[in-house]
N, C-alpha and C positions, 0 to 999 in steps of 0.2 A: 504494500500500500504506500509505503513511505517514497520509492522509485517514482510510481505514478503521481504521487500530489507534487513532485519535486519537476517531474517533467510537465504537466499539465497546471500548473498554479493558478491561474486565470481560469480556471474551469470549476473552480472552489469556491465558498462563501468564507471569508475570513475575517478576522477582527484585532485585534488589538483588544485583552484588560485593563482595569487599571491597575496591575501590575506590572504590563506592559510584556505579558507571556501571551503568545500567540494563538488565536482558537479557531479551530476548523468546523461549522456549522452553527448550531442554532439551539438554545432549550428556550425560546419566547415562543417556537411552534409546538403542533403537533406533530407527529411523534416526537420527544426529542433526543435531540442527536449532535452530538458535541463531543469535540478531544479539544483540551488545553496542554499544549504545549510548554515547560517549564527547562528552563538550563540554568543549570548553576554553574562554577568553574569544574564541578567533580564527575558531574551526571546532569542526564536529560528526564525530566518524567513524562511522561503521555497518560492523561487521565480522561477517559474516558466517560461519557453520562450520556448513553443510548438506549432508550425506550423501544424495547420489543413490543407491548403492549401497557397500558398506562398503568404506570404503578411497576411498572419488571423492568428492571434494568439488566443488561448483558453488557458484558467486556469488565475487562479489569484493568487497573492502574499497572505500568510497566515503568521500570527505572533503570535503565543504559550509563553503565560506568562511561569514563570520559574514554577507553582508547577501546570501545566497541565500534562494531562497523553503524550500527546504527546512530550513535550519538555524530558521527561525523553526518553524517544524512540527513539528521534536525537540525544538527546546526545549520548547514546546507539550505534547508527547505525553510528554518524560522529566517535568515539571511535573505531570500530572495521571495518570504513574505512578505517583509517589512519595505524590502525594497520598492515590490511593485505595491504597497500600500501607500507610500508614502507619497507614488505616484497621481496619486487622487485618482485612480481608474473609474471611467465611467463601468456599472457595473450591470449586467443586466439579472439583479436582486432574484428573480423567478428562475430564470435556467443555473443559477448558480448554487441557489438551493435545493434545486431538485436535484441536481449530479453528487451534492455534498451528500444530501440525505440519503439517496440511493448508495452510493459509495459507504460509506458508513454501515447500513442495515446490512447490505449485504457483505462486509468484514466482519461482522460481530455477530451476522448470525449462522 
């Protein structure tokens, strides 16, 4: 999954917290479905909050030391978030939720 949002980024719904960690989708809809992205200088975390059905959440919290293949790939992918965020991209809000959400449901279930 991490390959495809890294090559595909524009095809995503994303955000900025005010922590300033990175999130891929949405819990203001229904179903919800959301990864927040977290790096420290040690590790990466990906937490996950994906509604199977309301009320059921699926997927678990993952934590990637720093000299994993994967923490190079967040980094990687929260880098060329922030990048094309910072961009002010016009976004088209509806196709970009539906690939996020879709993308998500079917990882987690």
């Amino acid at each position: 999954m991490l390959e495809k949002l890294l090559k595909n980024t524009k095809d995503y719904f994303w955000k900025l917290n005010r922590d300033g960690d990175v999130v891929l989708g949405s819990s203001d809809i229904e179903p919800k479905a959301k990864i927040t992205f977290t790096i420290t200088k040690k590790w990466v975390n990906i937490a996950p909050i994906v509604e199977d059905s309301p009320g059921n959440y699926i997927g678990k919290p993952e934590n990637f030391l720093k000299k994993s293949k994967e923490y190079e790939l967040i980094i990687n992918l929260v880098k060329a978030v922030k990048t094309y965020l910072k961009d002010d991209p016009k976004i088209d809000h509806e196709k970009c939720l539906n690939n996020t959400m879709k993308l998500l449901q079917d990882y987690y279930s």
